[in-house]
C-alpha positions in Angstrom: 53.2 187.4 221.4 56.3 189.4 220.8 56.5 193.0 220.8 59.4 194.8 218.8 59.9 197.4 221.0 61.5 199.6 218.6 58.9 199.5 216.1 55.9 198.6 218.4 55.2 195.6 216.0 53.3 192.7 217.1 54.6 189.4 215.6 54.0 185.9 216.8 54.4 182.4 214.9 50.4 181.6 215.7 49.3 184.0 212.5 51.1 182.4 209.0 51.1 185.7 208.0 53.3 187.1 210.9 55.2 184.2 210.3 56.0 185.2 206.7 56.8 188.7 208.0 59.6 186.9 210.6 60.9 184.9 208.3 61.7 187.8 205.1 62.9 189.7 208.5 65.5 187.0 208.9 66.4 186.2 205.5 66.9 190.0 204.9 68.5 190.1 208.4 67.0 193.3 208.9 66.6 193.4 213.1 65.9 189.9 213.4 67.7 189.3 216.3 65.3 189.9 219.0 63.3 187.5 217.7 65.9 184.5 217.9 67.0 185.8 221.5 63.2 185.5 222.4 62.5 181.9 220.7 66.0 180.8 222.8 64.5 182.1 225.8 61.0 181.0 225.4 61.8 177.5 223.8 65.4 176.0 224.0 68.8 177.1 223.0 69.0 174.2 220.4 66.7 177.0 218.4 69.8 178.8 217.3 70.1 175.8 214.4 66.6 177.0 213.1 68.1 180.5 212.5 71.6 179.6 211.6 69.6 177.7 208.3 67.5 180.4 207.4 70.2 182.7 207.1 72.6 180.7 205.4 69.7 179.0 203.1 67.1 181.9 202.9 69.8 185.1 202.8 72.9 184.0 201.3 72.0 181.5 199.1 68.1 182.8 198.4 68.4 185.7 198.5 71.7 187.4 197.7 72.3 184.7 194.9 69.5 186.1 192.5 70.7 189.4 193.4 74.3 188.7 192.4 72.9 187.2 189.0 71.0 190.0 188.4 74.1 192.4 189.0 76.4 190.5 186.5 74.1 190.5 183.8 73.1 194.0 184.0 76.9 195.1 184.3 77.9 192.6 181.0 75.0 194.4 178.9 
């Protein structure tokens, strides 16, 4: 289990729903870097790839895209 030690939240990958919560952490990249430095340690460095993805998938293009849309068409009205 890992403990956010700034937050005292538990989150581990064996509950979907904590999952979830890890994963809008990382999209959002709101303090999500504890968690990859833990995964690297616990797992294997070739991890890194995993979170590189998610934040160029999930927060760039998922996340910030919709946003920038949203933006443009509000400022044209």
């Amino acid at each position: 289990m890992i403990t956010n030690k700034a937050y005292n939240i538990p989150t581990n990958f064996n509950n979907i729903i904590y999952s979830f919560g890890l994963m809008l952490k990382t999209v959002t990249m709101d303090d999500w870097s504890w968690v990859m430095y833990y995964t690297i340690r616990t797992f294997h460095p070739i991890v890194w790839i995993y979170y590189v993805l998610i934040i160029f998938v999930g927060g760039f293009f998922g996340f910030n895209l919709p946003i920038a849309v949203f933006k443009t068409h509000f400022s044209e009205m």
